[in-house]
Each structure stands twice: as C-alpha cells, then as structure tokens.
C-alpha positions in Angstrom: 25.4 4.7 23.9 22.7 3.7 21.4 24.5 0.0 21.2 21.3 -2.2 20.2 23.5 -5.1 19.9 27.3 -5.1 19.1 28.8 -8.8 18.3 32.2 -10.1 16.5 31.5 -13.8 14.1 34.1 -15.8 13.4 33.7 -18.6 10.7 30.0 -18.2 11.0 30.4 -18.7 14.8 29.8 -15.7 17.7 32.4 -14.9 19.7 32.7 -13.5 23.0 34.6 -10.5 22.1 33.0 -7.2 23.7 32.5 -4.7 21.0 32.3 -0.6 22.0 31.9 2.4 20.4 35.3 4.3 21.4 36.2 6.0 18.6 39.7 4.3 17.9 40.7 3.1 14.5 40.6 -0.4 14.2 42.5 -3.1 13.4 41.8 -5.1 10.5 40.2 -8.5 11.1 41.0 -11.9 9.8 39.3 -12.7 6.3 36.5 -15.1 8.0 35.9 -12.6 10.7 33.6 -9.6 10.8 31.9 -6.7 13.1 28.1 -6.0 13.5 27.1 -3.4 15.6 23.6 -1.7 15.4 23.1 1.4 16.9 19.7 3.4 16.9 18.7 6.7 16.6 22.3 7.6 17.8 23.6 11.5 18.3 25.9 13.0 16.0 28.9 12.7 18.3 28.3 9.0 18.9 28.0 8.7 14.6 31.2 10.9 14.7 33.2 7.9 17.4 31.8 5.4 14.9 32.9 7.2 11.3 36.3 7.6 13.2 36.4 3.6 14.6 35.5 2.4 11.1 36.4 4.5 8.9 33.2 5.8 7.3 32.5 8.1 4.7 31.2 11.7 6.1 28.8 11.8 3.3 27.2 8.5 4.3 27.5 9.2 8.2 25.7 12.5 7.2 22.7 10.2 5.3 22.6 8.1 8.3 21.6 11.0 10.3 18.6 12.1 7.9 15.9 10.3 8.7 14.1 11.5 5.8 16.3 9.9 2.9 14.9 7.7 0.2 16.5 4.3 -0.5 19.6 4.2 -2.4 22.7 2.3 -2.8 26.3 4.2 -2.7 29.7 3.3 -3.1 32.7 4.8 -1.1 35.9 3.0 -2.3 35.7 -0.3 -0.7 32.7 0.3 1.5 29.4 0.2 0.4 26.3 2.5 2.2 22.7 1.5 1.5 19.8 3.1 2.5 16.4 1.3 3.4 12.8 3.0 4.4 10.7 1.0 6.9 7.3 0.6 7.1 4.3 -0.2 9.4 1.1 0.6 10.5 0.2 3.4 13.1 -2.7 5.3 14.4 -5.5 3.7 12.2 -4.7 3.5 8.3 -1.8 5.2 8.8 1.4 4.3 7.3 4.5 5.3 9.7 7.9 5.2 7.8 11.6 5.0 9.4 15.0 4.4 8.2 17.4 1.7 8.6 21.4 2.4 7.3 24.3 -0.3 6.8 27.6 0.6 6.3 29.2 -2.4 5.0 32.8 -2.9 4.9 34.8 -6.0 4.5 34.9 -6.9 8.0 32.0 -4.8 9.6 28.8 -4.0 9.2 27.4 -1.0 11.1 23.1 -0.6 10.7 21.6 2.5 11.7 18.2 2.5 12.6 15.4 6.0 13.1 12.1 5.8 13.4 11.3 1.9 13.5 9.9 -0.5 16.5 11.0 -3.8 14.8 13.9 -4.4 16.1 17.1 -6.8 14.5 16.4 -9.3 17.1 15.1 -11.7 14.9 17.5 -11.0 12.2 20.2 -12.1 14.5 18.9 -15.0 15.5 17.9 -16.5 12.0 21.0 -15.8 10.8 23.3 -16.8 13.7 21.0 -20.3 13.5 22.9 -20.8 9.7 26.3 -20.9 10.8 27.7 -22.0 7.4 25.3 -18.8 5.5 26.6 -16.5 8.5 30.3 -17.6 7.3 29.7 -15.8 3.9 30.5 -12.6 5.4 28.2 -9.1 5.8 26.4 -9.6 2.3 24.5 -12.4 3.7 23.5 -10.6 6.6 22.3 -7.4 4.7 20.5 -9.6 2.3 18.7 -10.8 5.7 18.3 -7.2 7.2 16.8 -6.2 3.9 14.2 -9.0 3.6 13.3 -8.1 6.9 12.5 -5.0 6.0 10.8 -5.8 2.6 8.8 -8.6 4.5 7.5 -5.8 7.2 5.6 -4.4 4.0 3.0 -7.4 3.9 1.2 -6.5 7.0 0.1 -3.0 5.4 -0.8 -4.3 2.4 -2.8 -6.8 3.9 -4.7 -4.6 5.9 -5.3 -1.9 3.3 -6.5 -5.3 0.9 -9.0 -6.4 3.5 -9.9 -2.9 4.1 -10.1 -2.4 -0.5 -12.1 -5.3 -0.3 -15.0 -4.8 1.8 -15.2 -1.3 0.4 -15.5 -2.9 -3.0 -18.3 -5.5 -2.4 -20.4 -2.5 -0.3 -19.9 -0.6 -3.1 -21.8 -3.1 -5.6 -24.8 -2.9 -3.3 -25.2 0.7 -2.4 -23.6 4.1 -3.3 -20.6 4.7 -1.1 -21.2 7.3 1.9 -19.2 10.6 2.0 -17.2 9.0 4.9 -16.3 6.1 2.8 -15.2 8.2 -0.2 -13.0 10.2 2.2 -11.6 7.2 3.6 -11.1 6.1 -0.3 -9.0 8.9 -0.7 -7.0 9.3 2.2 -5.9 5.3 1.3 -4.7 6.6 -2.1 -2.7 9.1 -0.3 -1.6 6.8 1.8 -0.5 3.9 -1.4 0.9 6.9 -3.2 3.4 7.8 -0.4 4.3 4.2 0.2 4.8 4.1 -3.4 7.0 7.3 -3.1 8.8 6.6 0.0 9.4 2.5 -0.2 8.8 2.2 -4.2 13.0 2.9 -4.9 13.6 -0.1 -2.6 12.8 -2.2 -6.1 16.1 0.0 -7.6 18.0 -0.6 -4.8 17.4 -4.5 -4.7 17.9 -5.2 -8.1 21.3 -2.8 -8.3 22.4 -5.0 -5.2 21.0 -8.3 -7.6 22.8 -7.3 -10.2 25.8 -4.8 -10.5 29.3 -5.3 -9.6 29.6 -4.2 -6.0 32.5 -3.8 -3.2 31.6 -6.0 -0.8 28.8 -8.0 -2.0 30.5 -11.0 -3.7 28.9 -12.7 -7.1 27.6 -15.8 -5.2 25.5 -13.7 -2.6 23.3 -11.8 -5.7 20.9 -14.8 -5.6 19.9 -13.8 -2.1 19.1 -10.2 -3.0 17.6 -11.7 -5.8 15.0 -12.9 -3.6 14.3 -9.2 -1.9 13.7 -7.8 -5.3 11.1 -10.7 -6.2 9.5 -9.7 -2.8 9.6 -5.9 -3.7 8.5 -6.4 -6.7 5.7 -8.3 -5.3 5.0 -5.9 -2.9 4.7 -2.4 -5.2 2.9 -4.6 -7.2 -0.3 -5.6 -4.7 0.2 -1.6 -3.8 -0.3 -0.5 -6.8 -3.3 -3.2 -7.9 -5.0 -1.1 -4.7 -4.4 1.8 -5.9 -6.2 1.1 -9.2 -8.8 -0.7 -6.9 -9.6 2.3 -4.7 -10.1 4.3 -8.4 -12.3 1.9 -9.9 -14.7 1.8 -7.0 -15.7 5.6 -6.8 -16.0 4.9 -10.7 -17.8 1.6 -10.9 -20.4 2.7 -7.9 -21.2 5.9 -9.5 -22.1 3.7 -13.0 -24.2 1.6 -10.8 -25.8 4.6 -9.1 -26.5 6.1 -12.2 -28.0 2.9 -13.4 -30.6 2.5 -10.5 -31.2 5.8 -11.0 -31.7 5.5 -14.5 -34.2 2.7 -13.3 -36.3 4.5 -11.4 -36.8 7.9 -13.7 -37.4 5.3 -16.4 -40.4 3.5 -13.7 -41.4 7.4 -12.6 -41.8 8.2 -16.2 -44.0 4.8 -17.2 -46.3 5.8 -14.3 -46.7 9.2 -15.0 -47.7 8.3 -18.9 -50.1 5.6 -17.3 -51.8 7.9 -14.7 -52.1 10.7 -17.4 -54.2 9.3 -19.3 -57.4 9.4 -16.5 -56.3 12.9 -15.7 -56.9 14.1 -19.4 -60.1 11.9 -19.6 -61.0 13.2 -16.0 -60.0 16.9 -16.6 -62.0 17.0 -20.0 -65.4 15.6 -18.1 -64.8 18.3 -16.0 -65.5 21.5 -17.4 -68.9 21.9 -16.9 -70.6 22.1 -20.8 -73.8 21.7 -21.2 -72.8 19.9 -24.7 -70.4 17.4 -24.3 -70.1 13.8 -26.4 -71.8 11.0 -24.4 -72.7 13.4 -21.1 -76.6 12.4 -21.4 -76.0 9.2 -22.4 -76.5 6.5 -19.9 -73.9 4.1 -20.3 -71.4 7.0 -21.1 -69.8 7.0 -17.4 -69.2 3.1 -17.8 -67.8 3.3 -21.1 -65.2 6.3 -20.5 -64.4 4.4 -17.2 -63.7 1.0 -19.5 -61.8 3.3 -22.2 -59.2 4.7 -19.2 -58.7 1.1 -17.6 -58.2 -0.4 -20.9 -55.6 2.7 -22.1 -54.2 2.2 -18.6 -53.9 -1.7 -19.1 -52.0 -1.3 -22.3 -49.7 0.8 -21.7 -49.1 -0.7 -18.6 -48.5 -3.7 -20.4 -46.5 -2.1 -23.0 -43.9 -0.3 -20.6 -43.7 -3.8 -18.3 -42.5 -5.5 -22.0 -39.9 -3.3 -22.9 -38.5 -3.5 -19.0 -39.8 0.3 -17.9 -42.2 -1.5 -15.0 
C-alpha cells in the first residue's frame, strides 16, 4: 500500500489506533477526533478502497490521479478537495513540479502526493508539537501542508536570484556571451512556467482566506491568510526576475552600443587627425616641376610645422568635446 503515514488525533493528541486502507465505509468519528492518512503516488485500485472508505467524490479521486492538474479549490457537499503544485530544483536550473491533493472531510483528511521528494514528515511533527492548534481539526493541518508547500518555493527563487544577480552585474561590465543569453532565456522559460503552473496557488489561498467553505471554519482563515501573504510574496520575487532577466539583454545591449559608439567616435577623431598629413603628403607627391614652396629652402620645415600644428588642433579640439 502507498500508506506514507496513517494516524487518528484525538483532542489534539495521537492515538494509537492503526489506520488501513480496506475499503470499508467508516464510521463517523467523535467531533474532536479526525483521520490523516497520506498515501503517494497510489494505483487507481488503492484510490478506488480509499473513495469507498471515505466517501470521496469520483471527480476529485479522478483529479487526484492526474498529476498534471493546476491548483484549485472544489467543493463536494461537505467535503472540500484542493489541489496544490509543488516545486523544487532538479538537474541544473531546472524546475521539477509535483502534486499534492487533500481531501478534507470533517473528520479526515486524506493528502495525495505525485511527483515530490519532500516528504510530510516535518508537517507532522510541527503540528503534532501544538497540541492545542492540532485540536482545531483538519483546517489547521491543511493550512500547514500548504505553507509547506508555498515555503518549498523560496529555495528556487533564491537560486534563480543569485543566479539574476551575477548575470546582472557581468552584464554592466562586458556584453553577455551567447551562452549567457541562452541561459537568460531558458530562465524565463523556466519563471514563466512556475508562473503558469504554481501562480493559481495565489487563487487558491486567498479563496481558502476568504470564502465560506465546508470544512474550513471562520477562525482558521487567519492561518491561510498567512499562505497567501507567502504566495503573494513568492509570484512577486518571480515575477521581479522575470522583468530582471529582460532588462539585462536590454540594458547590456545600450551599454554595448555606447562603447561602441565610443570607439567609432575615437576611430573617426583619428582618421580626421591623420588625414590631414596624407593630403599634405599626397599633394608633395606628385612629381611637378612647379609646385608652391618646392625650391624653397625652408619649405620642408614649414609644411612639416603646418601638419603638426593642424594635427595639434584638432587633436585638441576632438579631446575637448570628449571624441579622444
């Protein structure tokens, strides 16, 4: 069976009843007492012995098996089915998403869980240590599953930040390299999946925050309140990358442009500098018999003072205006 861990709470307290998947109806449970049971990556035949033992929707049990949902927040009768995407790094840069499910009810709460490593491990044991917030019922533990979840955002975005970072401050110096404008890109691919995939976690927290639901009382919205704040804050630093990554192709190809700009303008200051003894030069070089000065003896000197002082001047002219 894909048990992960299947315990009853009574009053905020565990107790050592031994919960199974079997596939029986059952019986309801005193008003301070609830199931949890988290199965993952189960088969549809062990989904269809838990949909029989608690009664779930076949819609929602059908959700639970799609790995490929995105989060969402449904109501059948008295239960309540919410859908999460998880999120962490893989191979590189790459962003690997799974799904986590919870069927609440108002004595159970059955998670479902594809495609994640993080295990509810330490869910369990934060919340079992709060034996008076554990009392509240399955709300408070879904707020806790959920901020799990939302908190296993912050390592990404802190990677792809330093990563946005040092891109940015190598781009002030030098023109990025085709392998760093690929990389660019495949990070905006990247941020705009997240945003795709993980960005309706915002809905689904503040719906929970906010609207009447079966299951979740009125006391308990405070706590989801605090998931959407760290959604919010989440999509947020995503989406500041995103319009990071952009402005870097576009604020290194100003600079580029600029340098370059730079040097043509230093190229072209030369080039009127150095024609001035080519024209002088090319002129004295034709070879006429009758020329200005060609006789004269001081004429070499002379020309040769007229092209360094030309030269000089203009030299001096481009260094004022900032061309040299």
């Amino acid at each position: 069976m894909p048990i992960i861990a299947a315990r009853r709470y009574s009053a905020g307290n565990t107790e050592d009843h031994v919960l199974t998947l079997d596939g029986q109806p059952r019986q309801p449970l005193p008003p301070d007492s609830f199931d949890w049971i988290g199965l993952c990556e189960p088969t549809a035949d062990e989904m269809e012995q838990a949909r029989r033992q608690f009664d779930l929707h076949p819609l929602a049990v059908e959700d639970a098996l799609n790995p490929t949902q995105l989060p969402k927040v449904e109501v059948y009768g008295p239960a309540l089915f919410i859908v999460a995407r998880t999120a962490e790094l893989g191979d590189g840069e790459t962003i690997v998403y799974g799904q986590t499910a919870l069927f609440l009810g108002r004595d159970y709460l059955v998670t479902v869980r594809f495609g994640s490593s993080r295990a509810h491990n330490p869910v369990r044991e934060r919340v079992e240590a709060h034996t008076e917030r554990l009392a509240e019922g399955v709300d408070y533990v879904a707020h806790a599953i959920l901020d799990f979840i939302v908190d296993g955002f912050q390592p990404i975005i802190d990677r792809f930040e330093d990563a946005v970072q040092a891109m940015e401050e190598r781009a002030i110096d030098t023109f990025p390299q085709p392998s760093t404008i690929r990389r660019i890109f495949r990070l905006r691919r990247q941020i705009r999946r997240f945003e795709r995939i993980a960005g309706p976690m915002e809905e689904v927290c503040e719906r929970l925050a906010t609207a009447d639901l079966p299951v979740i009382d009125p006391g308990a919205r405070i706590w989801f309140r605090d998931v959407l704040d760290h959604s919010r804050r989440a999509l947020a630093r995503m989406r500041g990358l995103k319009e990071t990554l952009a402005s870097i192709v576009e604020t290194a190809g100003l600079l580029e442009q600029h340098r370059q700009g730079e040097m043509t303008r230093q190229l072209a200051a030369w080039a009127a500098i150095l024609a001035v003894p080519t024209a002088i030069a090319g002129i004295y070089g034709m070879n006429f018999e009758y020329m200005p000065e060609l006789r004269w003896r001081y004429g070499y000197f002379v020309v040769v003072g007229l092209i360094g002082t030309i030269c000089l001047g203009l030299w001096w002219r481009f260094r004022r205006i900032g061309w040299l």
